[in-house]
N, C-alpha and C positions, 0 to 999 in steps of 0.2 A: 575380441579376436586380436591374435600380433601382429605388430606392423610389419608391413609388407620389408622382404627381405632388400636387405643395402645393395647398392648397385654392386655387380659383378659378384654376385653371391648367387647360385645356385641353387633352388630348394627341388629338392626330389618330389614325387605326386605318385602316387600310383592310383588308378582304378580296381575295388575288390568290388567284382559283381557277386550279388547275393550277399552282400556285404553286412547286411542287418541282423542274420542268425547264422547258430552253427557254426561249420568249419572259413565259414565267410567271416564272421565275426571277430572269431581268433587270429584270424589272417588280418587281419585289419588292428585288434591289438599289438602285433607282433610288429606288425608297417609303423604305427604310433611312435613303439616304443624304440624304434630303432632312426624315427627322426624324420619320417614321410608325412606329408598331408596328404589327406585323403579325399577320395570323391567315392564315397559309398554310394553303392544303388542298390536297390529293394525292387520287388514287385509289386509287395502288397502288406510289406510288413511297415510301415511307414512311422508306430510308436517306435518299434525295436530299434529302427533306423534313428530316429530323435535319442532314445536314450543313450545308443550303444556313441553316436557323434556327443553328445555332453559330457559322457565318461569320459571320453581319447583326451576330448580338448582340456578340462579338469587334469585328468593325470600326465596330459603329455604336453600341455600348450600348444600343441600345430592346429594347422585348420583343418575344417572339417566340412563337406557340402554334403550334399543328400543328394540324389536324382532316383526319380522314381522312372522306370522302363519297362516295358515289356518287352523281354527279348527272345522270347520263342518263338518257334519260327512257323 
């Protein structure tokens, strides 16, 4: 993982819920590649979720967390 950002440097984060497949996933490519960490959450897809965070971090070097939720209501 990179070391944490130098003082007074800013890293952007964003949350893609559903994050693991589908249009979640590509949303989450696109956040990667443009310089965001991520915090991906899944329901139930929790492989897709591992894979899809070892690819970002591999082709992007940002960080990458997982959280698993149920968020239906």
């Amino acid at each position: 993982m990179p070391e944490p950002a130098a003082a007074g440097v800013i890293r952007r984060v964003a949350l893609v819920t559903g994050g693991a497949r589908r249009l979640g996933a590509a949303l989450a490519r696109s956040l990667a590649a443009r310089g965001y960490d991520l915090l991906v959450h899944h329901g139930a897809s929790a492989a897709e979720a591992q894979t899809l965070a070892e690819e970002l971090m591999a082709a992007h070097g940002g960080r990458v967390a997982i959280v698993q939720a149920d968020l239906q209501d």
